[in-house]
BADREN-632410 format. One record per residue (C-alpha): residue number from 1; residue in one letter; x, y, z. Coordinates in steps of 0.25 Angstrom, whole numbers, always signed. Layout:
! BADREN-632410
@n=NUM, res=a, x=X, y=Y, z=Z
...
//
This chain:
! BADREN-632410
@n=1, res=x, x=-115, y=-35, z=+8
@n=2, res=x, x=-108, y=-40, z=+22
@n=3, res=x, x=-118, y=-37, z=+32
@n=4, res=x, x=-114, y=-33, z=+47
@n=5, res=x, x=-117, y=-36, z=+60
@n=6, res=x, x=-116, y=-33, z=+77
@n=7, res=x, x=-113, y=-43, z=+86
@n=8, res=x, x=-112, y=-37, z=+99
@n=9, res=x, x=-102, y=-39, z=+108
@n=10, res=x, x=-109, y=-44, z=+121
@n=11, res=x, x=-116, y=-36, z=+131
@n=12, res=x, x=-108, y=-21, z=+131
@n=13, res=x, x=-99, y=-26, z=+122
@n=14, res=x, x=-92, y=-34, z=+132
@n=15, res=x, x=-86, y=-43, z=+120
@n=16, res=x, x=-82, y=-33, z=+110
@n=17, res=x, x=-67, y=-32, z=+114
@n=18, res=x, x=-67, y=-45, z=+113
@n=19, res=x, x=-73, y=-47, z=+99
@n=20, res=x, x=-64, y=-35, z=+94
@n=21, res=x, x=-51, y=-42, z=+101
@n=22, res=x, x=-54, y=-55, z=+95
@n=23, res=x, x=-61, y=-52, z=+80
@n=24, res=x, x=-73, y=-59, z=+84
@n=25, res=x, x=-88, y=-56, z=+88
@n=26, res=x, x=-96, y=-67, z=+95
@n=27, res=x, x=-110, y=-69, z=+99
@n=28, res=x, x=-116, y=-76, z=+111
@n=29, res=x, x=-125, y=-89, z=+114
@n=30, res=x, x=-114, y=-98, z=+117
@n=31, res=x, x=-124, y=-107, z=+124
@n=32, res=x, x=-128, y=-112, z=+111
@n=33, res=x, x=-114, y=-118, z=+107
@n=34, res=x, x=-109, y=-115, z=+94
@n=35, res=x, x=-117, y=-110, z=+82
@n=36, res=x, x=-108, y=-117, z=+71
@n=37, res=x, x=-118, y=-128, z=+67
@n=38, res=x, x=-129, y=-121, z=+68
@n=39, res=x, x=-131, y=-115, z=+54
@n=40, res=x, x=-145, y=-109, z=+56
@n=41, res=x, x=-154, y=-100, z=+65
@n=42, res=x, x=-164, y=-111, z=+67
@n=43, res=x, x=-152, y=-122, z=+73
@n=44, res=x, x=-147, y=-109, z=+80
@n=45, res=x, x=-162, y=-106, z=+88
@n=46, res=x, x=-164, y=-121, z=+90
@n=47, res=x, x=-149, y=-122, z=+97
@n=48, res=x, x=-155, y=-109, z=+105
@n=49, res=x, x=-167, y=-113, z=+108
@n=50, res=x, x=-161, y=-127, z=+115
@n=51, res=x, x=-151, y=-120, z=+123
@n=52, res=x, x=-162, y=-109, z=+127
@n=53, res=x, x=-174, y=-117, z=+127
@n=54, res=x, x=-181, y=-104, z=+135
@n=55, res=x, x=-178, y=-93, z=+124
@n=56, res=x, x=-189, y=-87, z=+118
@n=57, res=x, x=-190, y=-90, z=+101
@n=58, res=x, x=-185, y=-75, z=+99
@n=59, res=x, x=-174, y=-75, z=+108
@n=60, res=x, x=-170, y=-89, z=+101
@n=61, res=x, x=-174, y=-82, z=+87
@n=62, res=x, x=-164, y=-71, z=+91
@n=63, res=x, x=-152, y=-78, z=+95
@n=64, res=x, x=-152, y=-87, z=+84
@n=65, res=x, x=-153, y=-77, z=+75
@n=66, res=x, x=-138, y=-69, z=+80
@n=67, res=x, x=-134, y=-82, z=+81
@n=68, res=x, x=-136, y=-87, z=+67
@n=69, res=x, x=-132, y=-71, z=+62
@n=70, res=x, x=-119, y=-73, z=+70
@n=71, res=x, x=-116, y=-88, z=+64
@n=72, res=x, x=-120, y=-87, z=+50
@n=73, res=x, x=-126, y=-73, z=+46
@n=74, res=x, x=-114, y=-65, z=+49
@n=75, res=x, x=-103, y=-66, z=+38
@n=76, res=x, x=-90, y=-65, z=+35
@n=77, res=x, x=-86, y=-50, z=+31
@n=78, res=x, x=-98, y=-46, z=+38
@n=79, res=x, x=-97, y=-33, z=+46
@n=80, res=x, x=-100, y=-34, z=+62
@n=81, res=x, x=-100, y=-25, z=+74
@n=82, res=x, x=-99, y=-27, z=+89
@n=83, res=x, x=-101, y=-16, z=+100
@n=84, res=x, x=-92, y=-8, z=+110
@n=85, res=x, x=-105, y=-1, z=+119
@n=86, res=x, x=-94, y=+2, z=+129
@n=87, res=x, x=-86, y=+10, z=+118
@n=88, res=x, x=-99, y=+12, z=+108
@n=89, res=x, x=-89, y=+7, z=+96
@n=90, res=x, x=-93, y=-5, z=+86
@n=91, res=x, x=-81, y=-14, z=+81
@n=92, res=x, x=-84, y=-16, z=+66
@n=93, res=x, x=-79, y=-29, z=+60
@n=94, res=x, x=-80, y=-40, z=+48
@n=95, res=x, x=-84, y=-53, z=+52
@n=96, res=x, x=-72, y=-64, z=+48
@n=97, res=x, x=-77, y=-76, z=+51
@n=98, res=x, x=-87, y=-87, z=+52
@n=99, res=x, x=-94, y=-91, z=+65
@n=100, res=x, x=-87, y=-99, z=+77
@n=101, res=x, x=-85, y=-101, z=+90
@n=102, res=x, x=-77, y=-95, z=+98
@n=103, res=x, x=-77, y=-95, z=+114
@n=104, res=x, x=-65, y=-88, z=+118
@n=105, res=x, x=-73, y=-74, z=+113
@n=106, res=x, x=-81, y=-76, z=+124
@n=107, res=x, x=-88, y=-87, z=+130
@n=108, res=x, x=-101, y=-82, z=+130
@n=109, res=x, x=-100, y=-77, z=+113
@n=110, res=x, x=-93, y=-89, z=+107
@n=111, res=x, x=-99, y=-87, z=+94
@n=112, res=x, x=-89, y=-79, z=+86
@n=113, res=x, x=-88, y=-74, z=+71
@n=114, res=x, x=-73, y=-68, z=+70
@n=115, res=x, x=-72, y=-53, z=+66
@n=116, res=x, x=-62, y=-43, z=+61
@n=117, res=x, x=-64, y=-30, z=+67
@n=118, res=x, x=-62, y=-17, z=+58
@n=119, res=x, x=-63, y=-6, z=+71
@n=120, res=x, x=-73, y=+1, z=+79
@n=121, res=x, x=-84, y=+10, z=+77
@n=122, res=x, x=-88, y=+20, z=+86
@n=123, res=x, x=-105, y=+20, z=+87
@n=124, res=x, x=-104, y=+35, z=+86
@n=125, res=x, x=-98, y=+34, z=+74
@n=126, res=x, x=-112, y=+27, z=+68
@n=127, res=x, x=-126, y=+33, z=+64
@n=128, res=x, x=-137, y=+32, z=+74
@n=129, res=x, x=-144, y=+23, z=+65
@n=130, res=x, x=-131, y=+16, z=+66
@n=131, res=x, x=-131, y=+15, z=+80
@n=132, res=x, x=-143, y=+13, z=+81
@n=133, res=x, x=-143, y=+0, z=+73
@n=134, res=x, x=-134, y=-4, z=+82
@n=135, res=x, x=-140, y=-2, z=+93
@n=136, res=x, x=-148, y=-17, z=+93
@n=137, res=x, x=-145, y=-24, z=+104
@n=138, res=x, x=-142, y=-38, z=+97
@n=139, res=x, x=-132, y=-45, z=+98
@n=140, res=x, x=-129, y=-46, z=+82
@n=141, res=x, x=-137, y=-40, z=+72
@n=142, res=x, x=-134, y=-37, z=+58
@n=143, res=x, x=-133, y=-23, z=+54
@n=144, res=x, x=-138, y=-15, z=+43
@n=145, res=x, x=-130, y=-10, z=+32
@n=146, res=x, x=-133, y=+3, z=+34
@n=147, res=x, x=-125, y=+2, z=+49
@n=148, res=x, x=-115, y=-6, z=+44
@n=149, res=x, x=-111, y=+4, z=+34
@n=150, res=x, x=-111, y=+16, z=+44
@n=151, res=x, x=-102, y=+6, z=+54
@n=152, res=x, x=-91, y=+3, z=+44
@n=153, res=x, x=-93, y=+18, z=+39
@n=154, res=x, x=-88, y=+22, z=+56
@n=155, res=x, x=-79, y=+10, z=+53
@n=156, res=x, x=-72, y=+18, z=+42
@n=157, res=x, x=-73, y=+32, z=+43
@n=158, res=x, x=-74, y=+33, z=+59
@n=159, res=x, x=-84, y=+46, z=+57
@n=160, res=x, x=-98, y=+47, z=+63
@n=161, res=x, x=-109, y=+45, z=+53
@n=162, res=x, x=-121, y=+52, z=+47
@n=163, res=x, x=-134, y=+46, z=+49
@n=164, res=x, x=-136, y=+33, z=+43
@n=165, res=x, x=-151, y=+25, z=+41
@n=166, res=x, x=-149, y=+12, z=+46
@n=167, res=x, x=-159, y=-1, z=+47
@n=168, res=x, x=-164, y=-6, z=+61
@n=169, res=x, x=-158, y=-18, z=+69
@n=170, res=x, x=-171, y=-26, z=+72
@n=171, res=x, x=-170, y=-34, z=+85
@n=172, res=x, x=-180, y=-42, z=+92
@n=173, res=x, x=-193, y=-38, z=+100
@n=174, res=x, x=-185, y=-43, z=+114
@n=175, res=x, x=-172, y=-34, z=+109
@n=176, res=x, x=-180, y=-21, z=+106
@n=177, res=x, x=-181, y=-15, z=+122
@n=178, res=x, x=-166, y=-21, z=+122
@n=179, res=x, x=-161, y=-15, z=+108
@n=180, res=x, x=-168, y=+0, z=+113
@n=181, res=x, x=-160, y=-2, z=+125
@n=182, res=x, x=-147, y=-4, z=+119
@n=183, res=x, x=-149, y=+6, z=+109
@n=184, res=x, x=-153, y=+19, z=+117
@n=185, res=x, x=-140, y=+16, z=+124
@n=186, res=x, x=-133, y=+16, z=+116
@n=187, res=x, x=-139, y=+29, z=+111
@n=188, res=x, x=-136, y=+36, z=+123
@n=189, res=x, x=-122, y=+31, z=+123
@n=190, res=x, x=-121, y=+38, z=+110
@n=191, res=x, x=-127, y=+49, z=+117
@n=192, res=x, x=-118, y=+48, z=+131
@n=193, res=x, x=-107, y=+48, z=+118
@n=194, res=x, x=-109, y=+60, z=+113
@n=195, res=x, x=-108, y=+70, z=+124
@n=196, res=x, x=-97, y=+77, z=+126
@n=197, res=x, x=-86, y=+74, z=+135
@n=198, res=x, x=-92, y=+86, z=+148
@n=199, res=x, x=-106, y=+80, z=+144
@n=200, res=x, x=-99, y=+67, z=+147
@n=201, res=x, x=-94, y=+69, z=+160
@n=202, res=x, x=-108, y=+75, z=+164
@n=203, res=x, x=-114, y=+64, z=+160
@n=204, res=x, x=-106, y=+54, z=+169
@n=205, res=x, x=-106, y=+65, z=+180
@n=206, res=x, x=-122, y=+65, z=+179
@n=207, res=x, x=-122, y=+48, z=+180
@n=208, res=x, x=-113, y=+50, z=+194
@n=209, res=x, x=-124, y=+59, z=+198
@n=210, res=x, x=-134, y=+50, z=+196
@n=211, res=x, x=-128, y=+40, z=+204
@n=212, res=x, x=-128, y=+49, z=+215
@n=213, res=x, x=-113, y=+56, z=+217
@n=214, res=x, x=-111, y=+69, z=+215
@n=215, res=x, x=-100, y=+72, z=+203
@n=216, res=x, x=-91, y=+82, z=+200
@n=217, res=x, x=-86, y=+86, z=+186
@n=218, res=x, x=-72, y=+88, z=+181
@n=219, res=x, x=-72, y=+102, z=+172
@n=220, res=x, x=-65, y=+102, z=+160
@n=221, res=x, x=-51, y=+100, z=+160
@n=222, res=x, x=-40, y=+91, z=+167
@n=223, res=x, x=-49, y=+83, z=+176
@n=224, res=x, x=-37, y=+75, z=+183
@n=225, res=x, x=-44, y=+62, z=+177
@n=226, res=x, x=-58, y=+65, z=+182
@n=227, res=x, x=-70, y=+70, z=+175
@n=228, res=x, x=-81, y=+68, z=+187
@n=229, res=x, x=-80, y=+66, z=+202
@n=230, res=x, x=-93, y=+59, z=+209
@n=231, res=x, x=-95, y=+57, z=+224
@n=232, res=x, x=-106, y=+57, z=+233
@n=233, res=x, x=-102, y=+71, z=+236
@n=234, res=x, x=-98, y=+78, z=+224
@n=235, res=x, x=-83, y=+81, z=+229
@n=236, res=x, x=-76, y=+67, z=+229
@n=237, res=x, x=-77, y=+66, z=+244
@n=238, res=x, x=-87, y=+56, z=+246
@n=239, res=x, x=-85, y=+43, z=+242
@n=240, res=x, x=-85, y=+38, z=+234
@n=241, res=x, x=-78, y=+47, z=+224
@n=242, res=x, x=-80, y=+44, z=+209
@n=243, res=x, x=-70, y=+49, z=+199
@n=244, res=x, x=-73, y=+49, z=+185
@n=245, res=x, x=-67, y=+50, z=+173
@n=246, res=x, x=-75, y=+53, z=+159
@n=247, res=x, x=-70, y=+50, z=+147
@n=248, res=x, x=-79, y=+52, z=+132
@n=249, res=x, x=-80, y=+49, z=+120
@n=250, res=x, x=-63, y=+46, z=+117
@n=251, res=x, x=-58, y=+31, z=+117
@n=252, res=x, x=-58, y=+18, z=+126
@n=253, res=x, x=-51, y=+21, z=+140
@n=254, res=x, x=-39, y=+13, z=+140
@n=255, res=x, x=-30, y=+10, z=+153
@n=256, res=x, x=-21, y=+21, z=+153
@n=257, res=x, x=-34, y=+31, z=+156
@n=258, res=x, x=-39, y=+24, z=+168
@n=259, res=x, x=-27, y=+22, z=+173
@n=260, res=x, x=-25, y=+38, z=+172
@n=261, res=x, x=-37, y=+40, z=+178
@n=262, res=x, x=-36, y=+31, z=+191
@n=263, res=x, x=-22, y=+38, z=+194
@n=264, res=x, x=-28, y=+49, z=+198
@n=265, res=x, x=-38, y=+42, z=+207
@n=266, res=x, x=-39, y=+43, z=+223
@n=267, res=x, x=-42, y=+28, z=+230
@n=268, res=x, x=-56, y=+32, z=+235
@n=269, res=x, x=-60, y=+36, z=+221
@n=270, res=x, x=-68, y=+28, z=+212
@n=271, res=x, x=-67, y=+30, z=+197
@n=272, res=x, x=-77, y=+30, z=+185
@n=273, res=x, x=-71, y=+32, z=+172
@n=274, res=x, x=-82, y=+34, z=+160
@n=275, res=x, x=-77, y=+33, z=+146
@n=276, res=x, x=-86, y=+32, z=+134
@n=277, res=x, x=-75, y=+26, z=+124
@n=278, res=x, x=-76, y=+15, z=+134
@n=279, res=x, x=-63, y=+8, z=+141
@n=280, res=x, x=-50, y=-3, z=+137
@n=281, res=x, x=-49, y=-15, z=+142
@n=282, res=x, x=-37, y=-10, z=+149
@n=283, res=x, x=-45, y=+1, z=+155
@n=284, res=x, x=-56, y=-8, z=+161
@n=285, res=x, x=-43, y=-17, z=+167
@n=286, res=x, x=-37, y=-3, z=+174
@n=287, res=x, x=-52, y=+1, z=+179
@n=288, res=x, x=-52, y=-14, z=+186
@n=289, res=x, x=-38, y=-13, z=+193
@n=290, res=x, x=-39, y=+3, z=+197
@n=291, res=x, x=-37, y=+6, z=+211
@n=292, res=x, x=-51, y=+13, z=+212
@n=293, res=x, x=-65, y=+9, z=+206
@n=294, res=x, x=-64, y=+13, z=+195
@n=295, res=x, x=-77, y=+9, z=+185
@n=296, res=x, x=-75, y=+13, z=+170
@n=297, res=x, x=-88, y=+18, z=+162
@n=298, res=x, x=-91, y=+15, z=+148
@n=299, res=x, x=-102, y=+22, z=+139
@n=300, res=x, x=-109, y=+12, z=+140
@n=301, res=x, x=-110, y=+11, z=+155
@n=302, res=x, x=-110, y=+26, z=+158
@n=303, res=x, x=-125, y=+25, z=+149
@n=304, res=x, x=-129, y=+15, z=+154
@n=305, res=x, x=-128, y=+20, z=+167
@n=306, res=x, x=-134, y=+34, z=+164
@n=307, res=x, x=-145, y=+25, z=+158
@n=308, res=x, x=-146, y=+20, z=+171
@n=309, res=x, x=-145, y=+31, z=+180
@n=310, res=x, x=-152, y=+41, z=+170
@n=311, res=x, x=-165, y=+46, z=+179
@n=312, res=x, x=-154, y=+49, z=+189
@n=313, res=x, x=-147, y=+58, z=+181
@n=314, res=x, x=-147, y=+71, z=+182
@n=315, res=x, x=-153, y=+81, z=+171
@n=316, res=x, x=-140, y=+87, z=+166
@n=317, res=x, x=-134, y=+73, z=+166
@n=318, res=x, x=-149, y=+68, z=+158
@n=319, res=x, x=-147, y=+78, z=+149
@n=320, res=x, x=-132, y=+74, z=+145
@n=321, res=x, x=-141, y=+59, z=+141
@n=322, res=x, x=-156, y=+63, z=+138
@n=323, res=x, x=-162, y=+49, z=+139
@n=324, res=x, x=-177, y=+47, z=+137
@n=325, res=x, x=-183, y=+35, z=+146
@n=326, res=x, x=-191, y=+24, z=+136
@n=327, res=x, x=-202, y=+14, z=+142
@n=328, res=x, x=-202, y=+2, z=+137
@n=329, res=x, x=-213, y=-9, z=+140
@n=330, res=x, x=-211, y=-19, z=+150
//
């Protein structure tokens, strides 16, 4: 049976569009040059340990082991993942190829196996054992059947699934504080996801509020392309007046809607738009060239802002996102 893996796609996901546009994923450690002739863990470590004389043995023992799985352990026909955090999807592939190198991916990931993607998978679409499996904050890790299955279940039949008992993702002593990092935000981006679209907007309103303007909210309704207002005032007189637009739970944002939105914009403004199916390429290149500030708020961004912020918050925003607080040993 093919097993299946998740190779990460750089910090926020920074490379997934590009392993998706160019049918490949790629890992890291370029320093070391190319792995082709180094046919075992141990010639991997000792490469590792001459080029970073400092490491400790378990850091060594970790990167040579992702590096060997990535080289030789992952096969052809084998199933593999990478992650959209911006747009909380996973692009699901078969891997087609043996290892290379390849530096025109990206500089800094130049170890490349090529893949052929099959589509996307939204994570709310998955178990929460699912979910929780891939939580870990590695950069590759091999998956257990029981989540490969569900995946290509999403994968096929685009419904949301019953529970499913999954096995765990071990990681390593240093990852753990990391790995319940990652995973309890991405928990309360599926949290943040499932409200509804008022809730939403509350939510966002209740951030601004935290950051010390006052907001108001746009009833139900044509809105004339503005969910919130915030200012130091709470009417829009004082600068600086923030107009915001909220967008959840539908598609990426493309072009055409930030431009929409910018045309009805005054030039003292300042614009905020919040979409939790994330943005386009295009959108982000219409953001920069806008003829007010206009900064655009992915999912992710908007939690980890609240995350932030959160002792700030007010209680009706608090209760929107119940969060606990978690002390862990210096």
């Amino acid at each position: 049976m093919a097993n299946a893996w998740m190779v990460r796609a750089e910090i926020n996901g920074r490379l997934y569009d590009t392993f998706k546009e160019k049918g490949v994923v790629a890992i890291g450690w370029f320093e070391i040059g190319s792995l082709a002739s180094l046919t075992t863990r141990d010639a991997i470590a000792e490469r590792v340990r001459r080029q970073w004389p400092e490491m400790k043995p378990q850091a060594v023992a970790m990167a040579a082991g992702q590096m060997h799985r990535f080289r030789s352990e992952i096969a052809n026909g084998d199933m593999v993942l990478t992650y959209d955090p911006r747009r909380r999807v996973y692009l699901v592939g078969t891997v087609s190829g043996g290892y290379h190198v390849d530096p025109s991916v990206d500089p800094e990931d130049p170890n490349v196996r090529p893949v052929k993607w099959q589509g996307e998978v939204s994570r709310d679409l998955l178990s929460l054992s699912s979910r929780n499996s891939l939580g870990a904050i590695s950069t590759l890790f091999r998956l257990p059947p029981e989540v490969a299955e569900d995946v290509q279940r999403a994968l096929s039949s685009h419904q949301p699934a019953e529970e499913v008992v999954t096995g765990e993702v071990t990681a390593t002593e240093e990852d753990v504080f990391e790995n319940i990092q990652s995973k309890a935000t991405e928990f309360a981006k599926d949290r943040v996801s499932a409200l509804e679209w008022d809730d939403m907007q509350e939510l966002v309103a209740g951030l601004l509020r935290a950051l010390g303007y006052k907001t108001r909210v746009s009833a139900a309704g044509p809105d004339r392309g503005k969910d919130i207002v915030a200012s130091p005032d709470g009417f829009g007189f004082e600068a600086p007046r923030i107009v915001v637009e909220v967008k959840h739970r539908r598609g990426a944002i493309g072009s055409q809607d930030i431009r929409s939105f910018l045309g009805g914009r005054h030039p003292q403004d300042k614009g905020l738009y919040v979409s939790t199916g994330g943005f386009t390429k295009d959108a982000y290149y219409e953001a920069e060239r806008a003829n007010i500030p206009l900064a655009l708020m992915t999912i992710d961004e908007l939690v980890e802002s609240l995350v932030e912020n959160y002792d700030k918050l007010d209680m009706a925003t608090k209760q929107l996102l119940p969060m606990k607080r978690v002390y862990w040993p210096a």
